[in-house]
C-alpha positions as CSV (number, residue, x, y, z in Angstrom):
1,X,99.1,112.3,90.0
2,X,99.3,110.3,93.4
3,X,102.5,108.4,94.1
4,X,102.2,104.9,93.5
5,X,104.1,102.4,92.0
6,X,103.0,103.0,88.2
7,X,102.1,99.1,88.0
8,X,98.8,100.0,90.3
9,X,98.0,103.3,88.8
10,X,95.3,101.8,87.0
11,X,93.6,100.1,90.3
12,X,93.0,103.8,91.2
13,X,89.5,105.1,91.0
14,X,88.2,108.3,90.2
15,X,88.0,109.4,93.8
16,X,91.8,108.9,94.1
17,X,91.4,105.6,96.2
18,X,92.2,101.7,95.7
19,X,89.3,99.1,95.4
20,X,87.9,97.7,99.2
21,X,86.9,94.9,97.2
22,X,87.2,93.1,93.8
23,X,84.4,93.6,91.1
24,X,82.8,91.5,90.0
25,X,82.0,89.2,92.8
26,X,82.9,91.4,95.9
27,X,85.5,89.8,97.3
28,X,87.8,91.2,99.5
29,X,91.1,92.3,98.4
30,X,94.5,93.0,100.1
31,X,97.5,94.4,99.4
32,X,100.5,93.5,99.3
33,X,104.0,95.7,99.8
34,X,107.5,95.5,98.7
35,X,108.9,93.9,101.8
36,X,106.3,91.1,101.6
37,X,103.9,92.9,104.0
38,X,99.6,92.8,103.8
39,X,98.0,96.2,104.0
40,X,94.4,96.0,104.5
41,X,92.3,98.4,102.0
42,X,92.0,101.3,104.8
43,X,95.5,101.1,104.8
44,X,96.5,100.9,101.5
45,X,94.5,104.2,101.3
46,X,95.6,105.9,103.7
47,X,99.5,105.2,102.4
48,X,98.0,106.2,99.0
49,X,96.8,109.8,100.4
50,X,99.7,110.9,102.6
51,X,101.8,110.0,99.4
52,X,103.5,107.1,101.0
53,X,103.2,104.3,98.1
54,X,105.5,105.6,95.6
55,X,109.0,105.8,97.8
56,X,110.6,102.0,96.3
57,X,113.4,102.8,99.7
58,X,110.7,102.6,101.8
59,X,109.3,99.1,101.3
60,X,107.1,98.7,103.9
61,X,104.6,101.1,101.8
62,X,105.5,100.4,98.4
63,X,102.8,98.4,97.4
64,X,103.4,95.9,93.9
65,X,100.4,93.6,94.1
66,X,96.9,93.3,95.2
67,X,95.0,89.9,95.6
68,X,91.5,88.5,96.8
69,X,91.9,86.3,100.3
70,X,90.4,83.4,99.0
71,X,90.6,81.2,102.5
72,X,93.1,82.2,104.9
73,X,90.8,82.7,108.5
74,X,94.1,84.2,109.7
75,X,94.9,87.2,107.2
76,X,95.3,90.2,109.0
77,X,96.7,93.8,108.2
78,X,100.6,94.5,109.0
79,X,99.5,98.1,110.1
80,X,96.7,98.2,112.0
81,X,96.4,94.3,112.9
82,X,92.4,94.4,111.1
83,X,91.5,91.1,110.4
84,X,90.8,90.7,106.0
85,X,87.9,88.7,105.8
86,X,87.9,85.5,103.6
87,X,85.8,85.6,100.4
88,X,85.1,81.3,101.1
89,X,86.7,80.3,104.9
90,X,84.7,80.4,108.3
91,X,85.2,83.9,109.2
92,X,82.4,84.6,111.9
């Protein structure tokens, strides 16, 4: 099985990878680490296949949580700096 924290295991797909976006409704999800950080979906994945989520002493990659950006225009990803869109603010 992947390393993850065992809390997420279920948001794991059949293909191994967490969800880009939240069903129904296809709005976008983040997620969010043990240190407080915001991993964008790409990311998240890429932490999930070079085994990098399950290590709880290394909390930048320990992801506990996932959520939907509802508004925040200014959501961006602690990683790679890629802007997560908002399911209802102005992003252009």
């Amino acid at each position: 099985m992947t390393a993850i924290n065992p809390n997420m295991k279920s948001m794991v797909d059949e293909k191994g990878e967490l969800p880009y976006y939240a069903w129904p409704g296809g709005y976008p999800i983040f997620y969010i680490t043990k240190d407080n950080g915001v991993l964008c979906p790409k990311c998240a994945n890429m932490a999930l296949k070079e085994k990098l989520t399950g290590d709880k002493d290394d909390p930048q990659w320990y992801i506990i949580a996932m959520d939907v950006n509802w508004e925040s225009e200014d959501l961006y990803c602690d990683h790679c700096n890629e802007h997560i869109i908002s399911a209802y603010g102005n992003d252009e």
